[in-house]
Structures are given as C-alpha cells and as structure tokens.
N, C-alpha and C positions, 0 to 999 in steps of 0.2 A: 770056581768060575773066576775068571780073571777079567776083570776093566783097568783101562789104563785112564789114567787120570793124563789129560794133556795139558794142563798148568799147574806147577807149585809157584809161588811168588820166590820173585829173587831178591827184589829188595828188603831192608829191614824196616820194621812199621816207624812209627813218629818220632819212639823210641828205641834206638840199637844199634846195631856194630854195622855197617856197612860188608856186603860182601866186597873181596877183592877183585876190582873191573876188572884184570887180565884176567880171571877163572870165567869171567863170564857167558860166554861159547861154552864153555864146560858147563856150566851150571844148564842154559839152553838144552843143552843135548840130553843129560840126564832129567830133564823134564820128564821127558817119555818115557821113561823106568822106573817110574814109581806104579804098582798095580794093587788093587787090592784084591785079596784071596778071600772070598766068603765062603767060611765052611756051614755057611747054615741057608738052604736057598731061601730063606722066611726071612731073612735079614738083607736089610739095605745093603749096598757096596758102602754108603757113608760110614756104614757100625759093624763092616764085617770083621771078622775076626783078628785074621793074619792080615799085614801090608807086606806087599813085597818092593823091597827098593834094590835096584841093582848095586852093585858091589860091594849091597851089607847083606842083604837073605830079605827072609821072611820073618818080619819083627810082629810076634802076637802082641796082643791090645794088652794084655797084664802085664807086661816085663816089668813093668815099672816095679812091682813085688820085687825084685831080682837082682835090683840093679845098683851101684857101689854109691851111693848120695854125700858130698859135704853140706853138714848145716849151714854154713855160711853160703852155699849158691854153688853150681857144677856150670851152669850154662847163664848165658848173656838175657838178663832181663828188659829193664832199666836202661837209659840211659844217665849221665850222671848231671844233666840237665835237668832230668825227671828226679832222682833222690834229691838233690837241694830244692826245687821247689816242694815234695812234698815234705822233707822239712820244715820249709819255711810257713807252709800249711799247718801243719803238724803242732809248730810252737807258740806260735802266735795266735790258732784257733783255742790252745788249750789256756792262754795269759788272757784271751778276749773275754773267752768262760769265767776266769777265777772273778776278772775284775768286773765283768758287766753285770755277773746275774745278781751278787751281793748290791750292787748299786738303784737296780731296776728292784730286786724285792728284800730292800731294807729296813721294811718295817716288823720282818720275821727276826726270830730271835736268834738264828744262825749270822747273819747277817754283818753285824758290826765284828764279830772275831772270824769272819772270813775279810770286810778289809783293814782290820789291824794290823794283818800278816802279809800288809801291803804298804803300810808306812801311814795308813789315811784315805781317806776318802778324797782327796786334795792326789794325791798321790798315785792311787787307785785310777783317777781318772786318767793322768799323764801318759800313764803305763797304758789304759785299754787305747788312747789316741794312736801311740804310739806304736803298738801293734795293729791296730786296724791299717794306717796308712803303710807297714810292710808286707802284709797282707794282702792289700791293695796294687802294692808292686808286684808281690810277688805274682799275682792272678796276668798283671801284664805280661812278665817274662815267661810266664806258660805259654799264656795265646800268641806272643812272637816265638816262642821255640816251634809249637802246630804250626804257622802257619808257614813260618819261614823254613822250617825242617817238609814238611809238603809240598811246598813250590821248587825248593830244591831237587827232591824224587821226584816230581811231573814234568819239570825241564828235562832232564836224566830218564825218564822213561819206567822210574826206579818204584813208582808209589804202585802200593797194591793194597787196596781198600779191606785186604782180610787179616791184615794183620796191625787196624787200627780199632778205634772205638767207637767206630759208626755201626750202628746198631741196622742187622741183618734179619733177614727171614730164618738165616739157618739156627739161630740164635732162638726161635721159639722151638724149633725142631730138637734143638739141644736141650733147650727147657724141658722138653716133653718125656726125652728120652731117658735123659739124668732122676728123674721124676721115679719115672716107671723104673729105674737099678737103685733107687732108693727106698722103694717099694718091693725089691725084691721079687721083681716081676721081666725084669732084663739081669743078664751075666753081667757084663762090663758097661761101661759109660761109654759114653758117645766119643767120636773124637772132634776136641774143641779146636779152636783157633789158638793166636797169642794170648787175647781177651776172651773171655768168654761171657756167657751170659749175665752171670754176676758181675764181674768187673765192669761190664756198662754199665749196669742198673748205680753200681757202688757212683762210676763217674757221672752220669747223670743228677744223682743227688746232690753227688759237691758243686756242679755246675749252678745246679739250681740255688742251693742255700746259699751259696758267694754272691749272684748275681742279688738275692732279696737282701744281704747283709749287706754288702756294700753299698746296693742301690737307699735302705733306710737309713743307715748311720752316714751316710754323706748327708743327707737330709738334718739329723740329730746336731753333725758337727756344726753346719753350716744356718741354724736358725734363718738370720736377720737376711741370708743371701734368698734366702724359701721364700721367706715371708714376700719379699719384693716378686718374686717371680712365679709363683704359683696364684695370687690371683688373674693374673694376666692370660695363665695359659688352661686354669682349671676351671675360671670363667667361661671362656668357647666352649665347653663341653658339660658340665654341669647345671643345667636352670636355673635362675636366679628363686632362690627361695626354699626349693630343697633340704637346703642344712640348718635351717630355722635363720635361728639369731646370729648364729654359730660362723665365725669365720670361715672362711679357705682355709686359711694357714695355721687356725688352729687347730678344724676336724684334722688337716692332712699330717701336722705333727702328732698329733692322739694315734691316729691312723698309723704312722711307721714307727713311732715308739712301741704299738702291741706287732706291728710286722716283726721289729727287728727281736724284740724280746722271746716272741715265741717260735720264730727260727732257731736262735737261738738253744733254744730250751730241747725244738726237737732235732737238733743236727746233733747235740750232746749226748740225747737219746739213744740216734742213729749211730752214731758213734762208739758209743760204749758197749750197746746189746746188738747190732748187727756187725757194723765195721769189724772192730779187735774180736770177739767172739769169732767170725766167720774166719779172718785171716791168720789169727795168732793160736786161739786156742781149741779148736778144733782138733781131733785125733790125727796124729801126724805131722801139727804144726808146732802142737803145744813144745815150752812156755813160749815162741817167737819165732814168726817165718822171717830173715835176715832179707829179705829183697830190698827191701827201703833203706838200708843203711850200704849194704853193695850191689845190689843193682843186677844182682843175679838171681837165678831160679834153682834148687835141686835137680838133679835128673827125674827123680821119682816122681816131684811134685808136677812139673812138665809131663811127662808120658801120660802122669796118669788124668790131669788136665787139658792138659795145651797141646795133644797129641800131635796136631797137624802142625801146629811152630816146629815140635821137636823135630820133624820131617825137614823143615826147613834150615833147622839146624846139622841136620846130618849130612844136607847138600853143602851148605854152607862153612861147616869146619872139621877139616881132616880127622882132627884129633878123637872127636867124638864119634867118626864114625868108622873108624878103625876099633875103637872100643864097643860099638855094639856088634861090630861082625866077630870080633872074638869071641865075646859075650855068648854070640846066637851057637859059635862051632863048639865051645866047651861044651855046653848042654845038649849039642846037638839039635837043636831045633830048627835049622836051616833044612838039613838032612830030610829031617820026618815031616815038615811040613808040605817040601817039594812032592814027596812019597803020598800023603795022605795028610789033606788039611786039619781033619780033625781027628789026628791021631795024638796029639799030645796038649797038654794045657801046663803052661808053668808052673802053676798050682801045687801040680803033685811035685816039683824042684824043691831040691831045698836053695836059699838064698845063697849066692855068690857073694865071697869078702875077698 
C-alpha cells in the first residue's frame, strides 16, 4: 500500500549544510515522491517497511546492514559551530570536575593528590574560575548560534521544527517503538528524525545542569555581590523568621554550595554511565563515534537511526543518492520490491564492499 508523504523538510535543522537555493523548485517538486511501501498491513506507514523515493527505488528500513560506512563520518552532522562548542563543553566541564570536586570534598583522603596534580589548591582554584567563565561563554555562543541560525531559516522560509531538538509527540511513538525491537517484539526500528529521542533527553540534561552550574557558582564567585542583594530580593518572598537566626545570605550560600556540588557529582555520573556508554561504546560505535570531532554521521549509523534525515539527505545531495540507487540495482531490490514488497529482506545479502 502506498501513501505519499507531502512534506520532507528542505531546510537544514540548527545545525547543517544548507541546501543549494537554485535546487530548490527541485527539491519542492520531489517532495511528492517520496512514498512509503508497507509490506505488513498491521504496521503503521510511519514503520513500514520499504520507502520509495523517486529516482533512487524502494530503500528497505535495514540497508543500513549493506551499506559502505567511513568511521570518521559519510554524511553531514554537525555543524562546525556545534563541534567547537561541544568542545568547549567537553574540556572545561571535565577541568571543572578535576578541580572542584577535590576542593568541595577535601577532607577525603583522595583529595589532596587529586589537587597536587594541579599545582595547589591556590592554583586549583584559578584554573576551576577560569574554566567556568569559558564555559559560561561558551553556553552564550551556543544560544546565539540557535537563535540566530533560527531566525535566519524563518526569514527564509527554511526552518523545519523536525529536524531540531524540540521535543515531539512522535518522539514518544519512537520511544515506544524502539522499545518493543529491543524487546524483540518488532523487526526493525522506527524511523527517527535528525535527533531522536535520546539526543533530546541527552540535550535536555545539559540544558538543565549548565543552567544550575552556572546559575550557583555565579553565586560562589561573587559572595560579597549575593550578600548585598539577596536580602533585598529573598526578603519579598520568604517570611521574616523562617530560617531561624540563620541569615539570607548565608542559608542561600549553604543552599548553592550543596546545588552546585551535587549537579556537579551527578552530571559526571550522567556523563560517564549514560552519555559516552550510549554514544561511543555501544556495539557498532565502539572505541568512538567521530561526529564531535568532524561533524559527520556514518551512513549506517544515520539509516539505521536518523532514517528520515537520511531521506532528507538523499533529496539534498546528489552524490549520495546516486549511491544508494546503485546500491538498490546491484542487489536488485528496486526490481522485487516494485514486484512484491515482501519478497526479499536484506538480511539474507551478503554485505557490499
């Protein structure tokens, strides 16, 4: 059964290669030739099987099995605004960790020889300043690249909300679905966006930990400035008597000293047993998925995730999509799919080199 889908997005999300505005009537036109083929009628058109896009075939949802991948990246991720900020996140969050948590809990015994191998505690502190306020920056040049890289595509006509990190309904659908084929209770996985349900949840959290890190350690840096200005303003809102004997500006420092400590503690957590576990060493990514350093994705990694970008990517750049309609006539799958959808599954292929 065939539906036509009557929008792929044309622009590229917050981050990415712009299509070329002369292609753009073209890009239009092939809107309406992307269909999808469900060889199961129990299955959604969202999860069917086979897509069909005009002037490559009928692309089944596994190719990615099939298909030629450089480690270092086949297709356009990233932009290279997006790798140096998450650099810039990356080095400074890991200089924050060395030098605050030894500072904060220095009465353990690890402690003093994690800031010896910092020059001192004297030292230690310079160095966590000095990364927080790059840190700081760098959080800026993020939220000017979103916003100003946005208002750019809505003058232009160009932004398309499914291939950013605003979080969707289809987005639990895909939760649900990915669920159920990792249970072994679905064939293939859903087909994702650019972002998918992970990559929100991932940015969400950094959202949140930057905004509690930077909002308590401005607090941390700046004492004598707090001290002046939070009775004034946490007076309006707190009852006079409440915090005992107990200062404003003392409870409120006790207060973002355990905030900033134990963000701290569990963004490291997040960090180490979700982040790098889910991105890098997972099967197929293992030791290191290269996106963050060039700013690209695999082909495999894309099909078999971000199935609907790739789609946008095949309207979008010749080269790739010359490659998968070769791809489909060696195996023949263009042929038998047209004939009878569910007459062949990549599976029983062997791989293309």
């Amino acid at each position: 059964m065939f539906k036509i889908i009557k929008k792929i997005a044309l622009p590229w999300a917050v981050s990415g290669k712009m299509a070329d505005p002369e292609k753009e009537a073209d890009f239009e036109k092939e809107a309406d030739s992307v269909k999808e083929v469900d060889s199961d009628e129990s299955s959604s058109d969202e999860n069917g099987y086979y897509t069909y896009m005009e002037g490559v075939g009928h692309i089944p949802r596994d190719i990615y099995k099939h298909v030629e991948s450089n480690p270092l990246g086949n297709l356009p991720r990233y932009s290279v605004h997006i790798v140096i900020q998450h650099l810039i996140l990356f080095i400074t969050f890991l200089l924050l960790a060395a030098t605050g948590l030894p500072i904060y809990f220095s009465d353990l015994f690890w402690a003093p020889y994690a800031i010896s191998i910092f020059g001192g505690i004297d030292l230690a502190r310079r160095i966590h300043r000095v990364s927080a306020v790059i840190m700081m920056l760098g959080a800026v040049y993020h939220v000017a690249t979103i916003l100003g890289g946005t208002l750019w595509k809505v003058l232009r006509g160009r932004f398309d909300h499914k291939r950013t990190q605003i979080p969707r309904l289809k987005d639990l659908r895909d939760f649900y679905h990915d669920l159920r084929y990792f249970m072994g209770l679905e064939s293939y996985r859903p087909k994702m966006e650019k972002f998918m349900y992970k990559q929100k949840l991932h940015y969400m959290a950094v959202m949140y930990g930057s905004c509690v890190l930077i909002a308590a350690g401005s607090v941390l840096m700046f004492p004598d400035q707090t001290a002046v200005l939070l009775p004034s303003v946490i007076g309006n809102i707190v009852p006079e008597g409440v915090l005992g004997t107990e200062s404003y500006s003392a409870f409120f420092q006790d207060l973002v000293r355990l905030m900033h400590a134990d963000e701290a503690v569990m963004a490291l957590i997040v960090l180490a047993f979700w982040h790098w576990v889910n991105v890098h060493f997972v099967p197929g990514r293992f030791p290191m998925q290269w996106s963050f350093l060039t700013g690209k994705i695999t082909r495999e990694h894309q099909i078999e995730e971000h199935f609907l970008e790739y789609l946008n990517n095949l309207r979008e750049i010749p080269a790739e999509r010359d490659y998968m309609k070769r791809l489909l006539e060696e195996k023949g799958l263009d042929q038998l799919a047209s004939e009878d959808p569910a007459a062949v599954r990549p599976s029983e292929l062997s791989r293309i080199h």
